[in-house]
GUMI-15193 format. One record per atom (N, C-alpha, C): x negated, y negated, z negated; atom name. Coordinates in steps of 0.1 Angstrom, whole numbers, plus 5000, padded with zeros to 4 digits. Each point is the difference from the previous one (the first is absolute). Example, Ala and Ser with C-alpha at 12.3 -4.5 7.8 and 13.67 -1.06 7.14 Angstrom:
((4868; 5057; 4922); N)
((5009; 4988; 5000); CA)
((4991; 4988; 5000); C)
((5004; 4989; 5007); N)
((4991; 4989; 5000); CA)
((5008; 4989; 4992); C)
//
This chain:
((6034; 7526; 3000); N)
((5007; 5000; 4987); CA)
((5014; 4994; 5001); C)
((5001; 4990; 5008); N)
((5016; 4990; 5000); CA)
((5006; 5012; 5010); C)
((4998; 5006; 5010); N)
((5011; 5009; 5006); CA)
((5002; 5014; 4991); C)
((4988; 5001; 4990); N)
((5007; 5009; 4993); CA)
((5010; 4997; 4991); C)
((4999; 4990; 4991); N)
((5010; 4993; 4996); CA)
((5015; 4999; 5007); C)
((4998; 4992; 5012); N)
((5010; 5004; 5006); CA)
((5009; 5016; 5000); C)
((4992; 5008; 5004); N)
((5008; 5012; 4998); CA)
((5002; 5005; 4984); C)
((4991; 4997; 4996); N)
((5011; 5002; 4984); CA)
((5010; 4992; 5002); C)
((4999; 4988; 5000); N)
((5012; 4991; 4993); CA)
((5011; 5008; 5007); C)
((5004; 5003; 5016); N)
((5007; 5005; 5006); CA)
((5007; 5010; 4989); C)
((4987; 5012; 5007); N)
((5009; 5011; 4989); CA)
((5001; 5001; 4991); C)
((4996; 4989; 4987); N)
((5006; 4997; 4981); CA)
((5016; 4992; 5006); C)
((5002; 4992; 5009); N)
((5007; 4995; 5003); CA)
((5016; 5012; 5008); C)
((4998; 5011; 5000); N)
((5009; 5007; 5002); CA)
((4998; 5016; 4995); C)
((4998; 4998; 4987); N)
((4997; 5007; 4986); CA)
((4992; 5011; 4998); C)
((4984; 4998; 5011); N)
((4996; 5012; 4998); CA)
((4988; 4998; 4997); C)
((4991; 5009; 4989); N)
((4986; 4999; 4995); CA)
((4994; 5008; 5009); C)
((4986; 4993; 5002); N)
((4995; 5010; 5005); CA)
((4989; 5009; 4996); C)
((4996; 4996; 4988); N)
((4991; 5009; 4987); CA)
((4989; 5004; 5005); C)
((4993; 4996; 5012); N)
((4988; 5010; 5006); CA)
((4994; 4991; 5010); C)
((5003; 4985; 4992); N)
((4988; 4991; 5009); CA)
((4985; 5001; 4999); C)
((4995; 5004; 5011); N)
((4980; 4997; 4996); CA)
((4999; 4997; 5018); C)
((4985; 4999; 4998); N)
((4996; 5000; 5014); CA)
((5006; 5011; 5008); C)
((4994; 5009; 5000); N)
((5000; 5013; 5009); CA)
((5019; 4998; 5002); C)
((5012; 5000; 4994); N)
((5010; 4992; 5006); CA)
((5006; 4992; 5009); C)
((4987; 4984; 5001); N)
((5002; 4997; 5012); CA)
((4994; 4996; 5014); C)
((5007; 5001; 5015); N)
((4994; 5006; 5008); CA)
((4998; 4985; 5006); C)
((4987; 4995; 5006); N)
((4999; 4990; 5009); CA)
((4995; 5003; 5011); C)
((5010; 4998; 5011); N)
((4995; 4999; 5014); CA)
((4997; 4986; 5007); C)
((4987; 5001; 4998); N)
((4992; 4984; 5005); CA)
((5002; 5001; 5012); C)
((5001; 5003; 5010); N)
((5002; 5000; 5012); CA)
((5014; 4988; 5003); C)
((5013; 5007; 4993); N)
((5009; 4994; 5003); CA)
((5002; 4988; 4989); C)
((4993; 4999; 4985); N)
((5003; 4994; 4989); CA)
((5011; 5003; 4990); C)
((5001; 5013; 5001); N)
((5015; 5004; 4993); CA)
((4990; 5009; 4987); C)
((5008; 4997; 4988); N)
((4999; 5009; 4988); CA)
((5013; 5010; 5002); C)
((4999; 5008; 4991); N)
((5008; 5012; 4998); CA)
((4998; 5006; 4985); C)
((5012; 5000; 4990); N)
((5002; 5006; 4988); CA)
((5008; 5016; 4999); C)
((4987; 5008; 5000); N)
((5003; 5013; 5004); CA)
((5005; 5011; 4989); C)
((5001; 5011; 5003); N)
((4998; 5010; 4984); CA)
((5014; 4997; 4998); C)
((5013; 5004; 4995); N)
((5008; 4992; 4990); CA)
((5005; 5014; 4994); C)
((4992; 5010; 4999); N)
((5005; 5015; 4994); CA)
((5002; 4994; 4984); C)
((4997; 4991; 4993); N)
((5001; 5002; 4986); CA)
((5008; 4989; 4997); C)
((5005; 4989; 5012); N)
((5009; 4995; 4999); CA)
((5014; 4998; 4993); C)
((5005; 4994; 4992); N)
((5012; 5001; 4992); CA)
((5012; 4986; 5008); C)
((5011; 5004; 4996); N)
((5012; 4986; 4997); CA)
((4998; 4999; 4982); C)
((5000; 4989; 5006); N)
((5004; 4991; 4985); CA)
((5010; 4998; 4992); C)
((5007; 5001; 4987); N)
((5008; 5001; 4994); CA)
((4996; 4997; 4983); C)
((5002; 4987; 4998); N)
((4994; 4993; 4989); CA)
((5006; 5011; 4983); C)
((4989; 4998; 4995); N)
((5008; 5007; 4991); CA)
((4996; 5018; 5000); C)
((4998; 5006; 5011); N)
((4996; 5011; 5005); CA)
((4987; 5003; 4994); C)
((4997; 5016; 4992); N)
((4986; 5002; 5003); CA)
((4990; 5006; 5008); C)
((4991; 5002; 5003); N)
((4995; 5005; 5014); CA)
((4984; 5005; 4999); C)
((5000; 5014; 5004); N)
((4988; 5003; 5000); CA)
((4990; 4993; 5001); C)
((4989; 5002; 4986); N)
((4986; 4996; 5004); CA)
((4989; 5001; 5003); C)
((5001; 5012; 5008); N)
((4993; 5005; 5009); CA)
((4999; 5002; 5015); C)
((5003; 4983; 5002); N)
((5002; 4994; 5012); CA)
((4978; 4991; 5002); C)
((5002; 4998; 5016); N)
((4989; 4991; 4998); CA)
((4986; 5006; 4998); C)
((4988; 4996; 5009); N)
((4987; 5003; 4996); CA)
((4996; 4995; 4993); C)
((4992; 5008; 4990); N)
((4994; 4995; 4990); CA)
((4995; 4989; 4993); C)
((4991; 4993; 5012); N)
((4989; 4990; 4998); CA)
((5012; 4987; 5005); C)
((5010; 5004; 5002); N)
((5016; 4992; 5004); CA)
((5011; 4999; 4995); C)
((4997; 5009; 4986); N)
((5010; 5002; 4995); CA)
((5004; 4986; 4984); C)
((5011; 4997; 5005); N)
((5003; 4987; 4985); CA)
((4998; 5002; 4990); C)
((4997; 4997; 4990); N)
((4999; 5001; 4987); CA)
((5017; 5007; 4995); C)
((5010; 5002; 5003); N)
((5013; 5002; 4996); CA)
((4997; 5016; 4998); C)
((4995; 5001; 5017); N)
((4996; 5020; 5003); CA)
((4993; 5003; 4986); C)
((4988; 4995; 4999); N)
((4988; 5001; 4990); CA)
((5008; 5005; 4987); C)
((5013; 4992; 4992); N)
((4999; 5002; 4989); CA)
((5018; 5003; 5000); C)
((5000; 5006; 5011); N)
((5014; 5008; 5003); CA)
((5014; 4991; 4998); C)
((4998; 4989; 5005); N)
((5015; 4992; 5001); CA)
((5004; 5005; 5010); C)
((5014; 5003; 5000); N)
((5005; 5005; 5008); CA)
((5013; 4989; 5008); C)
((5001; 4989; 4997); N)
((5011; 4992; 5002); CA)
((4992; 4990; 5010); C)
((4991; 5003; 5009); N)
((4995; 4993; 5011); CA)
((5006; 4993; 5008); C)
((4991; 4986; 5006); N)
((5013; 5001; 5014); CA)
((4992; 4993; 5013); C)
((5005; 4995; 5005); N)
((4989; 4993; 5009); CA)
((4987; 4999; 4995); C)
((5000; 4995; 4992); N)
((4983; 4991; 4992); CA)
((4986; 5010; 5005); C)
((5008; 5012; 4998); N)
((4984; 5009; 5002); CA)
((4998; 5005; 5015); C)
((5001; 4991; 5012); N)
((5001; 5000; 5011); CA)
((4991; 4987; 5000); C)
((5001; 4987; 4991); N)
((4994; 4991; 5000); CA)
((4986; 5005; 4993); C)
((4997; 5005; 4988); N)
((4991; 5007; 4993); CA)
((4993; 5001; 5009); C)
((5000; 5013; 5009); N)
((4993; 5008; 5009); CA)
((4996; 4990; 5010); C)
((5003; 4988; 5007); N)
((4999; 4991; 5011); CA)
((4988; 4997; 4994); C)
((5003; 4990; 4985); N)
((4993; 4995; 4990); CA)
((4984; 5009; 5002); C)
((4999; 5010; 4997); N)
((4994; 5012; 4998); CA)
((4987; 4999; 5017); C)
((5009; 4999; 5009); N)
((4996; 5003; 5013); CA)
((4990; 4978; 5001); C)
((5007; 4992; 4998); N)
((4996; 4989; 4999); CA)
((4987; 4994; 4996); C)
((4998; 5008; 4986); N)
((4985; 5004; 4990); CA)
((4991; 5002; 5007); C)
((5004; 5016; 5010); N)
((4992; 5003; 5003); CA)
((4998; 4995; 5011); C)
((5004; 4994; 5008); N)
((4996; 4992; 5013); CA)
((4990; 4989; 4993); C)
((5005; 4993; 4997); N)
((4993; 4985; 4996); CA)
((4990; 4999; 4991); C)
((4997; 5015; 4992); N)
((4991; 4999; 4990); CA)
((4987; 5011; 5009); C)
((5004; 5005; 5007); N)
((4993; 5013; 5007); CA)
((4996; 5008; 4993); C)
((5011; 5009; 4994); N)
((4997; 5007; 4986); CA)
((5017; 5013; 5004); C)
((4993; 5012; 5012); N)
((5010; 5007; 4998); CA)
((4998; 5012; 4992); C)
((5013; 5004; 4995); N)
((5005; 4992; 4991); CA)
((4997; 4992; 4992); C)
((5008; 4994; 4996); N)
((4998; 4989; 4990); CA)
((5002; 5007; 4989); C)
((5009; 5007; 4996); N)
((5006; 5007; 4987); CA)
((4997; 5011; 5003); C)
((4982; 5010; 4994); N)
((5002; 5013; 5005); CA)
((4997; 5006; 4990); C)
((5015; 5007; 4990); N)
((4996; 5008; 4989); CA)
((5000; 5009; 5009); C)
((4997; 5019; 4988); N)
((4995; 5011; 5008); CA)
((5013; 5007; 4997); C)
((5013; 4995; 4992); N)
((5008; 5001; 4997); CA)
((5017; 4992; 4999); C)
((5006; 5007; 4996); N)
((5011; 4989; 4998); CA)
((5000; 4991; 4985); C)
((4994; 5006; 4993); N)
((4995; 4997; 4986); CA)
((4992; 4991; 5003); C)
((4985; 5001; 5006); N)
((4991; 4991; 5004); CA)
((5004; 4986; 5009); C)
((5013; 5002; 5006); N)
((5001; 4992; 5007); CA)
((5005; 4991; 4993); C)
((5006; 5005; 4989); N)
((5012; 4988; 4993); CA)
((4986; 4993; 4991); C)
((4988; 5008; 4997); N)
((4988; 4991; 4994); CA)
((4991; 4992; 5011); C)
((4998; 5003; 5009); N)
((4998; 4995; 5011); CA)
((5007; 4981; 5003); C)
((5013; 5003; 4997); N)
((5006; 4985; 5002); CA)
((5000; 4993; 4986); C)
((4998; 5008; 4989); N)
((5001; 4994; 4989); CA)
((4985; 4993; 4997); C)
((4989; 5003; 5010); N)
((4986; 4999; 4995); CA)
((5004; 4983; 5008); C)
((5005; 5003; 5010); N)
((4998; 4986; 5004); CA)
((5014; 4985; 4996); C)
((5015; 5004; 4999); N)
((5013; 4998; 4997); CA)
((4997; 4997; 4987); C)
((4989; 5007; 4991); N)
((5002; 4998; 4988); CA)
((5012; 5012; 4992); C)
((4997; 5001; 4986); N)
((5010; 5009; 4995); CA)
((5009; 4992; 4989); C)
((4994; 4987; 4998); N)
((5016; 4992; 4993); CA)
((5014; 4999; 5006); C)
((4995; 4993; 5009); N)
((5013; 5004; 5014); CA)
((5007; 5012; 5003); C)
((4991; 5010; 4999); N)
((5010; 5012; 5004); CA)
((5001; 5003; 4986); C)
((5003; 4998; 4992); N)
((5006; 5005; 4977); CA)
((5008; 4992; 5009); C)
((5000; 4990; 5003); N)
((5015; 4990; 5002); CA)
((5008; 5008; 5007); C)
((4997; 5002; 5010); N)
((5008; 5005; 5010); CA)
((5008; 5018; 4999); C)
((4991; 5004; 4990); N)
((5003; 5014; 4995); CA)
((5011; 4995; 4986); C)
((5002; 4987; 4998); N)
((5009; 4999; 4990); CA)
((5011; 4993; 5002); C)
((4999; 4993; 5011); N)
((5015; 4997; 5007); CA)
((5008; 5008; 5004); C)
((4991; 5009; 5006); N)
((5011; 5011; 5008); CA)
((5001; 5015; 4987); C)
((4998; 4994; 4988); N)
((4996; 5015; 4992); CA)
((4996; 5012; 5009); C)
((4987; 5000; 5003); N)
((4995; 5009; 5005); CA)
((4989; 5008; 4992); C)
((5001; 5013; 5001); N)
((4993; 5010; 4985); CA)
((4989; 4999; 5009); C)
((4987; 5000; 4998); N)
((4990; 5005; 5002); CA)
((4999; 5014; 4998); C)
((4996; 5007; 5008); N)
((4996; 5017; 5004); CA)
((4984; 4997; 4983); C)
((5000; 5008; 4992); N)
((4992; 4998; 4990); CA)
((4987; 4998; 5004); C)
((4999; 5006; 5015); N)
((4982; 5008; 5001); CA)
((4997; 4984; 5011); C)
((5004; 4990; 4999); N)
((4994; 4984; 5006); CA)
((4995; 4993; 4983); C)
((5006; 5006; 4990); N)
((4992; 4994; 4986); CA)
((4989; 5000; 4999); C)
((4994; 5019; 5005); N)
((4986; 4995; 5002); CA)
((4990; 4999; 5008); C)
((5009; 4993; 5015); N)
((4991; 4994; 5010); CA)
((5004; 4988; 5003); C)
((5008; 4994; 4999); N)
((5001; 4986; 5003); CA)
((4987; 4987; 5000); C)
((5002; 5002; 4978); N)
((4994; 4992; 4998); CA)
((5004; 4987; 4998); C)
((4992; 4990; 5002); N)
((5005; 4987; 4995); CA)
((4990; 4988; 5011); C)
((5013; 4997; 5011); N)
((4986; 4988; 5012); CA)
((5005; 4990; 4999); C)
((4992; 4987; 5003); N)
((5010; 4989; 5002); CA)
((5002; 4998; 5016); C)
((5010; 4992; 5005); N)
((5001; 4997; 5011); CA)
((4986; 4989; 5009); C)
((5000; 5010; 5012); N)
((4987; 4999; 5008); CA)
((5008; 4987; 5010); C)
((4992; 4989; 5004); N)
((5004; 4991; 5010); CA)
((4997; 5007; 5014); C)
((5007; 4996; 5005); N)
((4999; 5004; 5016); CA)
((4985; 4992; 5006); C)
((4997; 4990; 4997); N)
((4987; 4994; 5009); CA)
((4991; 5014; 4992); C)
((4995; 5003; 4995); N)
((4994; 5010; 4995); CA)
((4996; 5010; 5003); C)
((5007; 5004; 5014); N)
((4997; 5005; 5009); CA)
((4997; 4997; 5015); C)
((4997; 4988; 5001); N)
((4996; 4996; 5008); CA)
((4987; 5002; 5005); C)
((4994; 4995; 5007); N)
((4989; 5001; 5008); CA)
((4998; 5000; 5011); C)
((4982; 5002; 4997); N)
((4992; 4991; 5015); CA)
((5006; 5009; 5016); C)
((5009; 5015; 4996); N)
((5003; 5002; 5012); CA)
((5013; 5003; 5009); C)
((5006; 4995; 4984); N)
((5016; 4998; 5000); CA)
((5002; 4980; 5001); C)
((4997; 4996; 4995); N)
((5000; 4985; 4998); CA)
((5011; 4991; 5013); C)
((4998; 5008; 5012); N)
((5000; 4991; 5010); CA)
((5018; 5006; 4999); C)
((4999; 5015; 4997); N)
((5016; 5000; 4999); CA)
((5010; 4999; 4992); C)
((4994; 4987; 4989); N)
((5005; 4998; 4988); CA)
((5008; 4987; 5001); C)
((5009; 4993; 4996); N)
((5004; 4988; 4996); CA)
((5009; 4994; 4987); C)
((5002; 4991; 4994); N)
((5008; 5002; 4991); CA)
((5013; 5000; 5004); C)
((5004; 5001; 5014); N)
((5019; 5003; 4996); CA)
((4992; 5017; 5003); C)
((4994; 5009; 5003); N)
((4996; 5012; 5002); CA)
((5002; 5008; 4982); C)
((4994; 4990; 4993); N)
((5001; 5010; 4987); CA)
((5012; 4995; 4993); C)
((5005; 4986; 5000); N)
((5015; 5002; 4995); CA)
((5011; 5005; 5007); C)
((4999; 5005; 5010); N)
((5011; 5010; 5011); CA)
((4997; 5012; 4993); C)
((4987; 5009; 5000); N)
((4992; 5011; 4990); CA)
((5008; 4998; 4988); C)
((4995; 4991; 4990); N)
((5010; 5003; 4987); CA)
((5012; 4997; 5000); C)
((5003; 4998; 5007); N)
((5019; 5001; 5001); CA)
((5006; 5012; 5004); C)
((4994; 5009; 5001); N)
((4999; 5013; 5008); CA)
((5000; 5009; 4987); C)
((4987; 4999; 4998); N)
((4994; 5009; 4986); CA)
((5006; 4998; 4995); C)
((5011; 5004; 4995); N)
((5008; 4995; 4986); CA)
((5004; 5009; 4994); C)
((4996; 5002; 4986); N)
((5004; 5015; 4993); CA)
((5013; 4999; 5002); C)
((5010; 4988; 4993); N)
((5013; 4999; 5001); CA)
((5006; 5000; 5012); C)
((5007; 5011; 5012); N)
((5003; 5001; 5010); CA)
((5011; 4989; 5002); C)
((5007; 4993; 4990); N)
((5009; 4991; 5004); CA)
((4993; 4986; 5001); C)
((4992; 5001; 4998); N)
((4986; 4985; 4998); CA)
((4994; 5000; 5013); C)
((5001; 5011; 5014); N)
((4992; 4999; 5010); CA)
((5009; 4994; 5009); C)
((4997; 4992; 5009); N)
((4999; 4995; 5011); CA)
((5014; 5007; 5006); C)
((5011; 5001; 5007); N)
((5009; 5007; 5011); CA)
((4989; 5001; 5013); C)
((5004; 5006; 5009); N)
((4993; 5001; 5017); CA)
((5003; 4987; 5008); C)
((5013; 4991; 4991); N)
((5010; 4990; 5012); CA)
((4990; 4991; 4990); C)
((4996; 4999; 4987); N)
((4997; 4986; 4994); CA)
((4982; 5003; 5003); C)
((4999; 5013; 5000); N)
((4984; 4996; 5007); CA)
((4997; 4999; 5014); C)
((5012; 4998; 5009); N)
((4996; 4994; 5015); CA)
((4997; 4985; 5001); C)
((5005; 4994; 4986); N)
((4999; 4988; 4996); CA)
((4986; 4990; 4995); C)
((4993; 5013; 4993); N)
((4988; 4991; 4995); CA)
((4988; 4995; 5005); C)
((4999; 4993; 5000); N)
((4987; 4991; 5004); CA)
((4993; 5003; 5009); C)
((4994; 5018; 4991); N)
((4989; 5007; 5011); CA)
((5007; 5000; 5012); C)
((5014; 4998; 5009); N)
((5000; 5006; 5012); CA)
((5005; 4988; 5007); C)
((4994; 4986; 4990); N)
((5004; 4988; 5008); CA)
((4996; 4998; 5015); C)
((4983; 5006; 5000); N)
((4992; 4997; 5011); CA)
((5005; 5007; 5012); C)
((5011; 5015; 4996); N)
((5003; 5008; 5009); CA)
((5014; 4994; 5003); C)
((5008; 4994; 4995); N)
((5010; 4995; 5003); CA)
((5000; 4991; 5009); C)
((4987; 4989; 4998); N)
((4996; 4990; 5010); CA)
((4998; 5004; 5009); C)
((4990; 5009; 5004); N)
((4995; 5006; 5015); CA)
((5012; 5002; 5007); C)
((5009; 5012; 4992); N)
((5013; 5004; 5009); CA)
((5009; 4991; 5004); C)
((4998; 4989; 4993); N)
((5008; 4992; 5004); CA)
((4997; 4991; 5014); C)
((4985; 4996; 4998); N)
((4993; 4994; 5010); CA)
((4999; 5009; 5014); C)
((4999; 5015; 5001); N)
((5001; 5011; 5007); CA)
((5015; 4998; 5009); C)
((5011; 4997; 4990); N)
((5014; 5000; 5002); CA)
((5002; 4987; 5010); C)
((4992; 4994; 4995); N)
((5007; 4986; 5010); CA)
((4989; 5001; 5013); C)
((4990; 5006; 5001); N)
((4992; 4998; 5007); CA)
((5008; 5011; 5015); C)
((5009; 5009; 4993); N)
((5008; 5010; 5007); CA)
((5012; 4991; 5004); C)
((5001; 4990; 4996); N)
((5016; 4991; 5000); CA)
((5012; 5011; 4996); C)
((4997; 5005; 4985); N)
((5006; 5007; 4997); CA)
((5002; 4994; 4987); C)
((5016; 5003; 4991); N)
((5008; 4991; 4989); CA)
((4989; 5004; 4995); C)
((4998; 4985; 4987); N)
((4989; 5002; 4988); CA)
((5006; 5010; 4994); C)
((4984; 5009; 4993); N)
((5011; 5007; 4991); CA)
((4993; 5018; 5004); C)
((5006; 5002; 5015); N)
((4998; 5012; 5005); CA)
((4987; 5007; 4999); C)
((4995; 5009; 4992); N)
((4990; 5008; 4998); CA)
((4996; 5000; 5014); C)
((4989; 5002; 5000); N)
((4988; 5003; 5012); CA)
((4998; 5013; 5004); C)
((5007; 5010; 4989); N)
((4997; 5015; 4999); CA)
((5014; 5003; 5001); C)
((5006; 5009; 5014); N)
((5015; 5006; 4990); CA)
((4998; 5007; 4988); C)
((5009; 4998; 4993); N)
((5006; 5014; 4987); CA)
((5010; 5013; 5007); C)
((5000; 4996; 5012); N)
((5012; 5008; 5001); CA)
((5000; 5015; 5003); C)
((4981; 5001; 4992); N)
((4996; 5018; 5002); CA)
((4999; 5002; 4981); C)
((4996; 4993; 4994); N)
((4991; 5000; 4989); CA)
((5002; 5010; 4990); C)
((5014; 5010; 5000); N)
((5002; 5010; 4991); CA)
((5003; 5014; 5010); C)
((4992; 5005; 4996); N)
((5000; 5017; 5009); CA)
((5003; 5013; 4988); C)
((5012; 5004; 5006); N)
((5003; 5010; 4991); CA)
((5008; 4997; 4989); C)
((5010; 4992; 4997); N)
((5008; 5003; 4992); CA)
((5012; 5011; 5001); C)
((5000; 5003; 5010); N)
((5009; 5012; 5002); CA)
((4999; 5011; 4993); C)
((4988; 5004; 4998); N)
((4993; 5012; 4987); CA)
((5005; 4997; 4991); C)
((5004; 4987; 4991); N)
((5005; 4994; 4984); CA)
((5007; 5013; 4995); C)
((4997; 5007; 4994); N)
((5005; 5007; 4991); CA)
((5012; 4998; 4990); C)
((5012; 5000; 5008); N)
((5014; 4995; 4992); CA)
((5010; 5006; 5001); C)
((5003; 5000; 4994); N)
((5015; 5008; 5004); CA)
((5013; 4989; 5006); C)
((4998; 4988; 4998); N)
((5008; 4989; 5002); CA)
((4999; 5005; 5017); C)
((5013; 5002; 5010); N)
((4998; 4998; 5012); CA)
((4991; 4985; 5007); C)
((4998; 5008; 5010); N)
((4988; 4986; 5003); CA)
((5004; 4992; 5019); C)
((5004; 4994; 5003); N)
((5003; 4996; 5016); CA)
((4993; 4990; 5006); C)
((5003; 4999; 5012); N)
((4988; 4993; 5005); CA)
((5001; 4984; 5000); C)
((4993; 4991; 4997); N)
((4999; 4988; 4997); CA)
((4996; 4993; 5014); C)
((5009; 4992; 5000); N)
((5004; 4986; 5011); CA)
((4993; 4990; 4997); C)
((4995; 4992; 5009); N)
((4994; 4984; 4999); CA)
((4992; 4994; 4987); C)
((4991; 5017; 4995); N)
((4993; 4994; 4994); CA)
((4984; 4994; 5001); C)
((4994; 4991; 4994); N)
((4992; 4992; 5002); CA)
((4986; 5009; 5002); C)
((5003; 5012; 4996); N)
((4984; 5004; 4996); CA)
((4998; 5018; 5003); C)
((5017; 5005; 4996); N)
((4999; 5012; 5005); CA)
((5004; 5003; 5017); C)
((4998; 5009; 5008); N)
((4997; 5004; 5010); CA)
((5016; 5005; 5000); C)
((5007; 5000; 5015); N)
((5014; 5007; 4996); CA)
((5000; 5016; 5000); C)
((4985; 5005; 5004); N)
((5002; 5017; 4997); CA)
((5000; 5001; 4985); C)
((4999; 4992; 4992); N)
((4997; 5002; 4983); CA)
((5009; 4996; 4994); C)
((5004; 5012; 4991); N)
((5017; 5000; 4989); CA)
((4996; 4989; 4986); C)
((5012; 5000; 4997); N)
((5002; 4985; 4984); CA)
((5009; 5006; 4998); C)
((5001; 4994; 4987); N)
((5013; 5004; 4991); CA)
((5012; 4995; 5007); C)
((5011; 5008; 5002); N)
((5011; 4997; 5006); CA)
((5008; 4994; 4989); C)
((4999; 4999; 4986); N)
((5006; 4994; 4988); CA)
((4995; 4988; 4994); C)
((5002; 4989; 4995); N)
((4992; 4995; 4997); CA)
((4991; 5001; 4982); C)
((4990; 5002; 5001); N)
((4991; 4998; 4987); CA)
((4999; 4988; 4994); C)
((4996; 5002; 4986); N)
((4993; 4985; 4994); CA)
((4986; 5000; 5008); C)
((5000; 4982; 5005); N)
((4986; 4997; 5002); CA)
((4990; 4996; 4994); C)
((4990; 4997; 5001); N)
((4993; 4988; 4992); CA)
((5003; 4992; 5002); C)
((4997; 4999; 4983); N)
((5001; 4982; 4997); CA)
((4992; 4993; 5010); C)
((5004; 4991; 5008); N)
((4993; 4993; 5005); CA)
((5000; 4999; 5013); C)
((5008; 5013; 5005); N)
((4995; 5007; 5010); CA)
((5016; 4990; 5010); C)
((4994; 5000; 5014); N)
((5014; 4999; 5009); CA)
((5012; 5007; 4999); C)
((5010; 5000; 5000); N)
((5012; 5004; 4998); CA)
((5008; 5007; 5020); C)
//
């Protein structure tokens, strides 16, 4: 989960979504210890302000924004989908969110998110409701996360586990977590420690990941843009056969500069 992180933050960090996070996405080679963030066909550059197809993203992955057709997205639903993938690891429940629809899905998160939250959130951003969720929605209160817990999930539960989880889930995509302020939280204290302990055990500066990054994004060259695209130097995470924006983008908030 923290090296995936990592590669988001990277590429929110030099303006590009990648709209089509789930498993089947990313590749791990145990052998060597390397992740890999693959796929990037539905990939976008970011440009605040912009609207953007919402018909990005698998389904059972897709943010609440897709669901009820905001189209002014931006990073957040890259977090959404992580969020999404997180559920279902630690609850052992794939998916976690499995409407049979895109309609269903948006009841699906509302059975558990609750539906006061999302009237809020459909009224900040004046967002119409499509008529035909009047009469399926309904009316849920917000479900706690221990709630799903159990005797065979239990052991991969903790409480920084489910407040890392709702920081995630957040109807309000500007209420979620960045990729750079969730390499931060608690849950990845233990992993921070190890690497670190790993690091010095290598007599190598505190600090230095245990894993390079220096494969973690495959295929940004496909990005779909018209913006010319060249090859990127001395960066931390992409590979030098793999193109970046030759211009610079807005990044995330939060994100390295």
């Amino acid at each position: 989960m923290c090296e995936i992180l990592k590669a988001l933050d990277y590429c929110h960090s030099m303006g590009i979504m990648h709209r089509d996070v789930k498993p089947h996405n990313v590749m791990i080679d145990h052998e060597h210890r390397k992740l890999r963030l693959i796929d990037w066909g539905l990939a976008e550059f970011y440009h605040p302000g912009q609207e953007y197809n919402v018909r990005v993203a698998s389904r059972y992955f897709k943010g609440p924004e897709l669901l009820v057709d905001y189209q002014m997205y931006d990073y957040s639903l890259d977090m959404w989908s992580l969020g999404c993938m997180l559920a279902s690891m630690i609850f052992r429940k794939e998916p976690f969110f499995h409407g049979h629809d895109n309609y269903d899905q948006l009841v699906r998160i509302a059975k558990v998110l609750g539906t006061e939250d999302l009237y809020d959130y459909i009224d900040k951003y004046n967002i119409e409701l499509e008529p035909r969720f009047n009469d399926i929605l309904g009316r849920h209160s917000r479900k706690r996360w221990e709630r799903f817990v159990h005797s065979e999930n239990q052991h991969l539960v903790s409480p920084e586990a489910l407040d890392f989880l709702d920081k995630l889930l957040r109807y309000d995509h500007q209420a979620r977590l960045t990729a750079h302020e969730a390499m931060d939280h608690p849950y990845f204290f233990p992993i921070v420690k190890d690497q670190s302990r790993v690091a010095g055990s290598a007599n190598l500066p505190s600090g230095n990941p245990a894993v390079s990054t220096a494969s973690m994004i495959t295929g940004i060259s496909a990005l779909p843009a018209s913006t010319a695209l060249g090859p990127l130097t001395g960066s931390p995470v992409l590979s030098a056969a793999t193109n970046a924006l030759s211009t610079p983008l807005p990044a995330a908030a939060g994100a390295p500069q």
